[in-house]
C-alpha positions as CSV (number, residue, x, y, z in Angstrom):
1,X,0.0,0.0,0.0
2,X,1.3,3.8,-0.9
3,X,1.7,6.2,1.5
4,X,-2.1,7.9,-0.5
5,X,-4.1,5.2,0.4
6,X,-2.7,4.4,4.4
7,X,-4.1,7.7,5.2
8,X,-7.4,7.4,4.7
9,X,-7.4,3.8,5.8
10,X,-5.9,4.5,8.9
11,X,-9.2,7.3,9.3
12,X,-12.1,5.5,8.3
13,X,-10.5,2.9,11.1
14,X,-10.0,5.5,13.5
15,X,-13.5,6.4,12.7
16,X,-15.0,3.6,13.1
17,X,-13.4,2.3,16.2
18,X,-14.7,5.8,17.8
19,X,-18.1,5.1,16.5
20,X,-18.2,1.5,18.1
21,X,-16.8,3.0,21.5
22,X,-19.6,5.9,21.6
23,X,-22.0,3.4,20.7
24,X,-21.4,1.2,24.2
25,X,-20.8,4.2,25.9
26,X,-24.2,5.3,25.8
27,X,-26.7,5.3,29.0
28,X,-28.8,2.4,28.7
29,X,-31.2,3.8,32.0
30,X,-33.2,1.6,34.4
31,X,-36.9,1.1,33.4
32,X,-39.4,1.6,36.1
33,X,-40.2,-2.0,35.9
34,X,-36.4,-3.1,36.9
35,X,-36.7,-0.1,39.5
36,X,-39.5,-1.2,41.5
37,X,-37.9,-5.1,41.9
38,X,-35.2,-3.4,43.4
39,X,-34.8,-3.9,47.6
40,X,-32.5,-3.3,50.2
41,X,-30.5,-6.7,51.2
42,X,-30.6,-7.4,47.4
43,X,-26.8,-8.7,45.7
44,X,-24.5,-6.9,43.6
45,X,-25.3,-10.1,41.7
46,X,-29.2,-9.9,41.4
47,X,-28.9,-5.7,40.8
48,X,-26.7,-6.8,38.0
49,X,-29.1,-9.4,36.8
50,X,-31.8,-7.7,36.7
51,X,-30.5,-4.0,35.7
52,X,-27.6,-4.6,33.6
53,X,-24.3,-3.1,34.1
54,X,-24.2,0.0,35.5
55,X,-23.7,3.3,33.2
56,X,-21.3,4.5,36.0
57,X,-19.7,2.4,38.7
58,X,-17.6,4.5,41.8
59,X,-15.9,2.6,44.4
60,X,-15.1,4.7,47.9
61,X,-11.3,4.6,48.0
62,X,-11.6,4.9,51.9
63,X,-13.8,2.2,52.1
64,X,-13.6,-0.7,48.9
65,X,-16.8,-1.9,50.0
66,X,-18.5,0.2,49.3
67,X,-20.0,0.6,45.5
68,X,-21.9,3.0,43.9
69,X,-24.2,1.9,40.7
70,X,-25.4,4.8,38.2
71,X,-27.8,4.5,35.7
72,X,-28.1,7.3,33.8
73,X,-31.1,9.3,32.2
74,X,-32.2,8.5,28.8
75,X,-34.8,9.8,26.2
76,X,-36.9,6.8,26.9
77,X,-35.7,6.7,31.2
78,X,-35.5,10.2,32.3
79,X,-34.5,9.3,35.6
80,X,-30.8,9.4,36.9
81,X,-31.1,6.1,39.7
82,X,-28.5,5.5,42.1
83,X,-27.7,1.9,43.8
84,X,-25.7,1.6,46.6
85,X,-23.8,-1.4,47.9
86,X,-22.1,-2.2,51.2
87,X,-20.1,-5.2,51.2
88,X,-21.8,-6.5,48.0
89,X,-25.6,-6.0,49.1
90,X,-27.8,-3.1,48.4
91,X,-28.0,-0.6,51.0
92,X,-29.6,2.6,49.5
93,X,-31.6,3.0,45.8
94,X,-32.5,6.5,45.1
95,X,-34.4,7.8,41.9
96,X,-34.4,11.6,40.8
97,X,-36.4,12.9,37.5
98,X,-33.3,14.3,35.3
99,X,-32.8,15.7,31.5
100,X,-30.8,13.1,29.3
101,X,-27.5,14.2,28.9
């Protein structure tokens, strides 16, 4: 391949691979459905099962157990919920009407 031809190559690749990262980037939300099967005591394991992965996860760096779950606000979810876990079980689920971002 010339030098001509690499260029463009290399960004329609480059293009592509930003498109695909965007792409699972994107809040997915919780649906009111998954949010009411929530409860306190529930596992990192079942919150996962049931809500997917998390848009945002935080971890406290003073205390590794405890885990913070965001799903973000969508077009179709336009409500930014918040999961908490303590040592791997829910401890606090709060939901707050917000515009997607």
């Amino acid at each position: 391949m010339g030098m001509p031809i690499r260029m463009p190559l290399l960004a329609v690749l480059l293009c592509c691979a930003a498109t695909a990262f965007a792409a699972e980037r994107a809040p997915r939300g919780m649906a009111f459905e998954v949010y009411i099967r929530l409860e306190h005591g529930m596992t990192e394991g079942e919150l996962v099962h049931r809500a997917g992965k998390p848009d945002r996860r935080t971890t406290d760096r003073a205390d590794q157990a405890l885990k913070t779950y965001h799903y973000l606000p969508t077009r179709a979810y336009p409500f930014l919920t918040t999961v908490s876990l303590r040592s791997g079980r829910i401890v606090h689920i709060e939901r707050v009407r917000r515009k997607p971002q």
